[in-house]
C-alpha positions as CSV (number, residue, x, y, z in Angstrom):
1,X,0.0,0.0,0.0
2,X,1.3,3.5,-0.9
3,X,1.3,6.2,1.8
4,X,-1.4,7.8,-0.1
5,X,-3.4,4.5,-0.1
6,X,-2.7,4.6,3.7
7,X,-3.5,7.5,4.3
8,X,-7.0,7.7,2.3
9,X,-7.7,4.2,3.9
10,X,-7.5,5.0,7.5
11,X,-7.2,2.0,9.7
12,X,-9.0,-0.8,8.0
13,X,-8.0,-3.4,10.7
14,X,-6.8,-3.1,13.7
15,X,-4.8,-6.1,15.9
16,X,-5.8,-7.0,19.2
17,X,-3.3,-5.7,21.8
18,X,-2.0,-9.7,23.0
19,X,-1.4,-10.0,19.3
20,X,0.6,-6.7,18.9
21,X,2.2,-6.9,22.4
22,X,3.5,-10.6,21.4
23,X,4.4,-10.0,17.7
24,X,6.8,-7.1,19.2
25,X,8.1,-9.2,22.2
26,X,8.7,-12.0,20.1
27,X,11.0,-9.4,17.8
28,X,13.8,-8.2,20.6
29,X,16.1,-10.2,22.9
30,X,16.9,-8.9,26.2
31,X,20.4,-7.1,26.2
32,X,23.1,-9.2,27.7
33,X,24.9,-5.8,29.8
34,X,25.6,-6.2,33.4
35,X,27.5,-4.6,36.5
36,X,28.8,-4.9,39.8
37,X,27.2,-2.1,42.3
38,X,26.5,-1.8,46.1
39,X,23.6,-2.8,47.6
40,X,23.4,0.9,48.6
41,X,22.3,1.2,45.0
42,X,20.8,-2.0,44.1
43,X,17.4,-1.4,45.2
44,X,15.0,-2.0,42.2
45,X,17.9,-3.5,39.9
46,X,17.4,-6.9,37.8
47,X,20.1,-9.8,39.1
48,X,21.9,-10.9,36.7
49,X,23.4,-14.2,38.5
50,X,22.7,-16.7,40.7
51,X,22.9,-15.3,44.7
52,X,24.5,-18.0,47.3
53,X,24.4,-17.4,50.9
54,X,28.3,-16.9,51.6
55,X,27.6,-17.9,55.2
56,X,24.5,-19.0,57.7
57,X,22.1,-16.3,59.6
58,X,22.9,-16.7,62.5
59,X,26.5,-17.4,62.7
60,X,26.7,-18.6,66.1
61,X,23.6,-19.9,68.7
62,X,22.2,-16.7,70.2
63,X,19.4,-16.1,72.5
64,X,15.7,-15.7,71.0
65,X,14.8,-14.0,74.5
66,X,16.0,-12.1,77.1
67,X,16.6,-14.1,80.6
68,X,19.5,-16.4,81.8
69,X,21.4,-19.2,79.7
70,X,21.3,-22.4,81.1
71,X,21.7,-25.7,81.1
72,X,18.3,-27.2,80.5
73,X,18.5,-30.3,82.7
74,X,19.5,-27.6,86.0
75,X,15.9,-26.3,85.6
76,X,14.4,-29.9,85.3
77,X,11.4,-29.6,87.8
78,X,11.3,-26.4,88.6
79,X,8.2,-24.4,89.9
80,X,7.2,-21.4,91.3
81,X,6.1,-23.4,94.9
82,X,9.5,-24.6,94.7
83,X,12.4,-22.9,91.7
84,X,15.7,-24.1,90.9
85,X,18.2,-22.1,92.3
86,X,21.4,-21.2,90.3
87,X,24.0,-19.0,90.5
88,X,24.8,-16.3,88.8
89,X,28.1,-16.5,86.3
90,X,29.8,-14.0,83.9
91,X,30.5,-15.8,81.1
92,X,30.7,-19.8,80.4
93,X,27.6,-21.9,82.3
94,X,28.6,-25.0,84.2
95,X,27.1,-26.8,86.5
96,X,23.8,-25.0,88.4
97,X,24.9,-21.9,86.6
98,X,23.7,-19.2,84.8
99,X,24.9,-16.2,82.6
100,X,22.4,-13.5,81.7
101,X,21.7,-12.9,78.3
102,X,19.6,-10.7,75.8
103,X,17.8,-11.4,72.5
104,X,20.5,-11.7,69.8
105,X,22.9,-12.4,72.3
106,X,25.4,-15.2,71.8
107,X,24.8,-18.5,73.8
108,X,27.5,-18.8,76.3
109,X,29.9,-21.9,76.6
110,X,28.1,-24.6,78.4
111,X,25.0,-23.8,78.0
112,X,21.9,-25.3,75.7
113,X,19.1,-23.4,76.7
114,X,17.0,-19.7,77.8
115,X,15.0,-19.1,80.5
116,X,12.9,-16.1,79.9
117,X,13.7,-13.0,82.4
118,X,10.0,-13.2,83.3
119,X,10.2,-17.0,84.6
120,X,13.1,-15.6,87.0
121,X,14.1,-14.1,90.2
122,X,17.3,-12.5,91.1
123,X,18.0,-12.7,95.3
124,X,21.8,-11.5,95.5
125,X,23.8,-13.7,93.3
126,X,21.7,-17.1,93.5
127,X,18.8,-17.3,90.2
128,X,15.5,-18.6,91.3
129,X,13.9,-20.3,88.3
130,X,10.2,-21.0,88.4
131,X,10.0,-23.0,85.0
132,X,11.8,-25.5,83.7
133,X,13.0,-25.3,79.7
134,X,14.1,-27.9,77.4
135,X,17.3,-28.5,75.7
136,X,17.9,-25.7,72.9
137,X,14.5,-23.9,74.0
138,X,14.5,-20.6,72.8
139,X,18.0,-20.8,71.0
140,X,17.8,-19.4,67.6
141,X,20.4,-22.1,65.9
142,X,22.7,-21.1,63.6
143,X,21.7,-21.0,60.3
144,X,18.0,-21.1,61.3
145,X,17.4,-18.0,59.2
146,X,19.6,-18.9,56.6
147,X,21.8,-21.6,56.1
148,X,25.4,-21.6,54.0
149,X,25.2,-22.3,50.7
150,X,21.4,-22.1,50.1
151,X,20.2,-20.5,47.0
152,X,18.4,-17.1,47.9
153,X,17.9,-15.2,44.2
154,X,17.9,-16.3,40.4
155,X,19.1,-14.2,37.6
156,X,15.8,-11.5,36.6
157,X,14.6,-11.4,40.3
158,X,14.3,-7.7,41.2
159,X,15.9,-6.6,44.3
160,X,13.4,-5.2,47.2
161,X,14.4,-3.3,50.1
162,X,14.3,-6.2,52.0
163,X,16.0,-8.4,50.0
164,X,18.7,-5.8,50.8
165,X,18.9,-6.5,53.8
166,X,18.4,-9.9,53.4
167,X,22.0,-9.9,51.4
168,X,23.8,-7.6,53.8
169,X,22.9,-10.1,56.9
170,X,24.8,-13.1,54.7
171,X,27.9,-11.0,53.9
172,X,27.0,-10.5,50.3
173,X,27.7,-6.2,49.8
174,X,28.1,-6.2,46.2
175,X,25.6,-7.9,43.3
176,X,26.2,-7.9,39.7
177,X,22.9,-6.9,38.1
178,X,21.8,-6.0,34.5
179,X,22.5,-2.4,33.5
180,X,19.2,-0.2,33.1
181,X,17.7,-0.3,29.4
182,X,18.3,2.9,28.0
183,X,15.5,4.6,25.9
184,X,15.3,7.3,23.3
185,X,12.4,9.4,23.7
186,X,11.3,11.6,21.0
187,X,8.3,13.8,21.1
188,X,7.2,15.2,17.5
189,X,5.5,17.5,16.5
190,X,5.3,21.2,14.5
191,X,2.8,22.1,16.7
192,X,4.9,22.2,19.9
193,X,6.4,24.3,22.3
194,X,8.3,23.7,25.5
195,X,6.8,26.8,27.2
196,X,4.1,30.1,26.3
197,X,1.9,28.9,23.5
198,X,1.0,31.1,21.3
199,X,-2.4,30.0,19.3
200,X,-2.3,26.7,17.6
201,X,0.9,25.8,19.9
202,X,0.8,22.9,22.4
203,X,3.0,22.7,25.5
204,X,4.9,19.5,25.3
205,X,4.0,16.7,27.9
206,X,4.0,13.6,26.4
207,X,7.9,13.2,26.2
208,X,8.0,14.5,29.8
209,X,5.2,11.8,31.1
210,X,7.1,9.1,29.2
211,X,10.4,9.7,30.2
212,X,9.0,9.9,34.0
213,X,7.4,6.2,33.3
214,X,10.7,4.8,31.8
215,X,12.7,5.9,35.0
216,X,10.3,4.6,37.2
217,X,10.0,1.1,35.4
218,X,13.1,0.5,35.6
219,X,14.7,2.0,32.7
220,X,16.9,5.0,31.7
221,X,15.8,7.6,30.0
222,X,17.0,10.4,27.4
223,X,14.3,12.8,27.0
224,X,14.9,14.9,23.4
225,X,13.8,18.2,22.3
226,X,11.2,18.0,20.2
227,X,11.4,17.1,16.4
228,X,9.4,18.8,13.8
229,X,6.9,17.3,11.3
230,X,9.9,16.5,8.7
231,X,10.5,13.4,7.4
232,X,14.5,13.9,6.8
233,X,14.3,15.3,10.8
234,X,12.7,12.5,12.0
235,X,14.9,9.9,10.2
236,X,17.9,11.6,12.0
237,X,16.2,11.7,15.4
238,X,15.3,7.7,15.5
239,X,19.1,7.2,13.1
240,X,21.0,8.8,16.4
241,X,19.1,6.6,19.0
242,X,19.9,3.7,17.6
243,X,22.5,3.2,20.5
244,X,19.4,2.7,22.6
245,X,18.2,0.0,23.7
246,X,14.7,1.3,22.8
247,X,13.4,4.2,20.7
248,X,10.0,5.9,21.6
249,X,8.0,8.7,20.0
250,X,5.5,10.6,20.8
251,X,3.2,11.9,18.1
252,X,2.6,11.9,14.3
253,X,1.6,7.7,14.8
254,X,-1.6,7.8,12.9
255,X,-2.5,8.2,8.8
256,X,-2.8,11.9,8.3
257,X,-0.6,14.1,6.3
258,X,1.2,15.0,9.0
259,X,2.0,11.6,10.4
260,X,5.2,10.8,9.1
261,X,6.9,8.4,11.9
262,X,5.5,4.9,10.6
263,X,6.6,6.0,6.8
264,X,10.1,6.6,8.5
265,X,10.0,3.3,10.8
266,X,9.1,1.6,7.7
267,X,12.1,3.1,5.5
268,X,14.4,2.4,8.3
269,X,13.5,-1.0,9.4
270,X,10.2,-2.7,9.8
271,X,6.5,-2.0,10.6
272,X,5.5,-4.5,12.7
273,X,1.9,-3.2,13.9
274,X,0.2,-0.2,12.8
275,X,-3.5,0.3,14.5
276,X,-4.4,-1.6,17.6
277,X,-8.2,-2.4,19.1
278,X,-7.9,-0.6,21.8
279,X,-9.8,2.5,23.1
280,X,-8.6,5.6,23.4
281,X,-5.3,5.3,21.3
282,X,-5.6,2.9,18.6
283,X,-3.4,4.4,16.1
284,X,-0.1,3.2,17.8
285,X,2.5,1.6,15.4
286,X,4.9,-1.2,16.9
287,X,8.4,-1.4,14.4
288,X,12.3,-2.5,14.6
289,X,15.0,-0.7,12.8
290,X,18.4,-2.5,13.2
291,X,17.2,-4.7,16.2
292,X,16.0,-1.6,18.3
293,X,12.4,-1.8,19.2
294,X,10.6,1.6,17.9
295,X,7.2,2.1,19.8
296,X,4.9,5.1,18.0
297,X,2.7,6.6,20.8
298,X,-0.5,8.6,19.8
299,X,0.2,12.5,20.3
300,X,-3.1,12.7,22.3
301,X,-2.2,12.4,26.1
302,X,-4.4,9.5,27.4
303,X,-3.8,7.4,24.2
304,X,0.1,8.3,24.8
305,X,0.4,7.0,28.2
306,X,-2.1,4.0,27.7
307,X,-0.1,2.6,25.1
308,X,2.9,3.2,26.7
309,X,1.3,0.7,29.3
310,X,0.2,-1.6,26.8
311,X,3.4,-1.5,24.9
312,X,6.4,0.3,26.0
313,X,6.6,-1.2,28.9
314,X,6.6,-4.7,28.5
315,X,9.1,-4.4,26.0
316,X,11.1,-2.4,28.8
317,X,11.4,-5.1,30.8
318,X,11.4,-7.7,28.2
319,X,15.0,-6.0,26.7
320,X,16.2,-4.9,30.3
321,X,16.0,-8.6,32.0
322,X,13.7,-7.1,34.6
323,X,10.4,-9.0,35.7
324,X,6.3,-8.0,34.7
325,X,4.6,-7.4,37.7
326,X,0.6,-7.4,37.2
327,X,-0.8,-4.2,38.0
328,X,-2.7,-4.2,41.5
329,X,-6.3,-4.2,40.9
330,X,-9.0,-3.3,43.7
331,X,-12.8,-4.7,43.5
332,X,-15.2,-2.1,43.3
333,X,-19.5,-1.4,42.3
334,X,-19.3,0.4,39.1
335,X,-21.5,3.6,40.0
336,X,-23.3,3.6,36.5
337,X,-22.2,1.8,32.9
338,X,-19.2,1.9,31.1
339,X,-19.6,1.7,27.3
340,X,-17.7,-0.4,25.0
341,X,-17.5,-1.6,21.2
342,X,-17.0,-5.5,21.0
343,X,-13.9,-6.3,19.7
344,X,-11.8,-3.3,21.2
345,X,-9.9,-3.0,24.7
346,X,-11.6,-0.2,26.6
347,X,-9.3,1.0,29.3
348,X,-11.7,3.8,31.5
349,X,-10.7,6.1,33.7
350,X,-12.5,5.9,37.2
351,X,-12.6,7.7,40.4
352,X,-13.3,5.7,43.4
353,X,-14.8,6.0,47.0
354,X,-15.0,4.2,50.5
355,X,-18.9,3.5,51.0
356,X,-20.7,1.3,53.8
357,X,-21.1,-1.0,50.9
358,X,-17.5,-0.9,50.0
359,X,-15.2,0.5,47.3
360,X,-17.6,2.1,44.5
361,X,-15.8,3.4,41.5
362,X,-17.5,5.9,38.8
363,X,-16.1,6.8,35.6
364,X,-14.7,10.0,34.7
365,X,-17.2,12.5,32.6
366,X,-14.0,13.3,30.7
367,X,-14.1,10.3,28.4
368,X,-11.7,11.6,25.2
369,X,-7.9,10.9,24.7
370,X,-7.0,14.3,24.6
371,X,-7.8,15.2,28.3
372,X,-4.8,14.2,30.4
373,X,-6.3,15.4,33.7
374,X,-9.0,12.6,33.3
375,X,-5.8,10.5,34.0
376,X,-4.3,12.6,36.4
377,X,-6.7,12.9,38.5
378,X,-8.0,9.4,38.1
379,X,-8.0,7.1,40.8
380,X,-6.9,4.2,38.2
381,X,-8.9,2.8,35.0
382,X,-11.1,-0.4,34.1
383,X,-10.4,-2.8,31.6
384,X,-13.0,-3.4,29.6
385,X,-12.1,-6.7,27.3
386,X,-12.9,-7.2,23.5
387,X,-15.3,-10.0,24.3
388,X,-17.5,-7.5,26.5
389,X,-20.2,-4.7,25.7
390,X,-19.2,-2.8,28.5
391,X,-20.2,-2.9,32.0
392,X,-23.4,-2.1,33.8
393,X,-24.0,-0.1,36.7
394,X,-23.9,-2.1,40.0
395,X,-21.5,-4.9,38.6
396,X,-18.2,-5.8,40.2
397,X,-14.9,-4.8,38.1
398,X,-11.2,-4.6,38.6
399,X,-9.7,-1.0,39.1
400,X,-6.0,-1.1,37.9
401,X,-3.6,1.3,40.2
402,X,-1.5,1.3,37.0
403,X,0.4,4.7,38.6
404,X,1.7,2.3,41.3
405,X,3.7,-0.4,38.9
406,X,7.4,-0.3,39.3
């Protein structure tokens, strides 16, 4: 088809977003980059080898309570009508003896036991115990956390705070993990302006919004100034991000005169999806030049960052090693209907509430793709699928936080 074809056609057919999001997975490799870094800084990073335990948690037998290490069979029948007595010792236990310890302390030499402070009674130097305790009885043993040698993370896990700590405890204080996937991102657009728009001019914010989402998914972004409607500007602008790992634009994605990225994409590389059934923001185009993944977002706002959902960001993760969380979803009453053409993803933007009843979530009045506060100051979105006609007031749907995906 000719670009004129295209453009006079408009969108005859449009894939279904598993289709497109799998024909564009299945079209990259994850890059093969990784690093050494401190877990100071390894907080959201990918693993990009096997973690060992280097040694056990605990290292030694410590005391899971504070009280008095003992030897268990000294306390054998002991009551509060009539206690053990003891006495009091410094360091090792021997016979009758006892040392006084705290939680996390280690167990003295001799003994094999804890009483608990509260089952005690100091009179001078003697230890009245008023309940007896079993060998290793509140002992933490070593290795009980952890023990040497036991496998704790596989490569692609990504690191949580506490798996931080976790690493730091076992004497691990440097990981090597997969370097962040770097990302071009383009906005076009003759109509654009960074700041005071005259008539006709648009303040730039999809580059901005995308370049937030890349950093926060994981990923590192270069945000560019924006690049005019011209094809010869355009080819430069994906040519130089080639070195990326992934190339994204913003803008100029659909079939009108103006829309010039797909022509480019397809001069450059490969057009691997161009429309997808999904509402607001099908005309998105999916393409690789040189083995570099090119997503085309839609110019308008809400189609922009829905797409980049759909699309950017699994490949994201996909290229940089780093796992797919599914979004967190709440159950709420849908307040009144939510529309929807069969066939077509319907992703709608909802506000939600805390009733006696429980959660109840009522879409936004703002409905088009062009209002980026109906995202904003959205509470999250419904998924409605192809299969459905929408959703009717008082049913039971899924609200995705998508805002709170790493």
């Amino acid at each position: 088809m000719t670009e004129t074809d295209r453009r006079e056609s408009g969108f005859k057919s449009r894939t279904r977003v598993q289709a497109a999001r799998e024909k564009l997975l299945a079209a990259v490799s994850p890059h093969t980059r990784t690093e050494p870094i401190s877990l100071r800084s390894a907080d959201g990073r990918s693993i990009a080898a096997t973690i060992t335990a280097p040694s056990p948690v605990p290292s030694y037998d410590r005391a899971a309570m504070d009280g008095y290490a003992v030897r268990a069979q000294d306390t054998f029948g002991a009551s509060t009508r009539s206690p053990n007595i003891l006495r009091e010792s410094a360091d090792a236990v021997g016979p009758n003896e006892a040392v006084r310890v705290h939680t996390g302390s280690e167990l003295p030499t001799g003994a094999d036991a804890v009483v608990m402070i509260e089952h005690v009674e100091t009179v001078g130097a003697e230890i009245e115990v008023f309940d007896g305790v079993a060998e290793r009885e509140n002992v933490g043993e070593i290795g009980e956390d952890v023990t040497e040698g036991q496998p704790l993370y596989d490569p692609g896990h990504r690191l949580r705070p506490s798996d931080v700590g976790l690493l730091k405890s076992v004497g691990v204080f440097e990981v090597d993990v997969y370097d962040r996937p770097t990302v071009g991102v383009i906005p076009t657009g003759e109509e654009l302006v960074e700041a005071n728009p005259q008539p006709g001019e648009v303040i730039e914010t999809n580059g901005l919004t995308v370049s937030q989402l890349v950093q926060r998914w994981g990923g590192d972004a270069t945000y560019r100034d924006i690049v005019t409607d011209d094809e010869n500007a355009l080819r430069a602008a994906v040519q130089r991000d080639l070195t990326k790992d992934v190339i994204v634009t913003t803008g100029g994605s659909s079939v009108g005169e103006r829309d010039l990225i797909p022509e480019v994409v397809s001069k450059l590389g490969e057009v691997l999806v161009h429309g997808v059934a999904l509402k607001p923001g099908h005309p998105v185009a999916l393409g690789i030049v040189e083995e570099t993944p090119v997503i085309m977002l839609p110019g308008y706002p809400v189609a922009c960052i829905i797409n980049a959902m759909q699309f950017l960001r699994p490949v994201l993760k996909h290229v940089g090693n780093l796992p797919i969380e599914p979004t967190p979803t709440a159950a709420a009453t849908l307040s009144r209907k939510i529309p929807s053409e069969p066939g077509t993803r319907t992703f709608a933007r909802v506000r939600t509430e805390q009733t006696d009843d429980g959660l109840a979530a009522t879409p936004t009045r703002a409905s088009g793709s062009g209002v980026l506060s109906s995202v904003a100051l959205a509470d999250g979105w419904v998924v409605v699928p192809e299969d459905r006609e929408g959703y009717g007031a008082g049913e039971t749907v899924a609200v995705e936080n998508w805002e709170a995906l790493p």
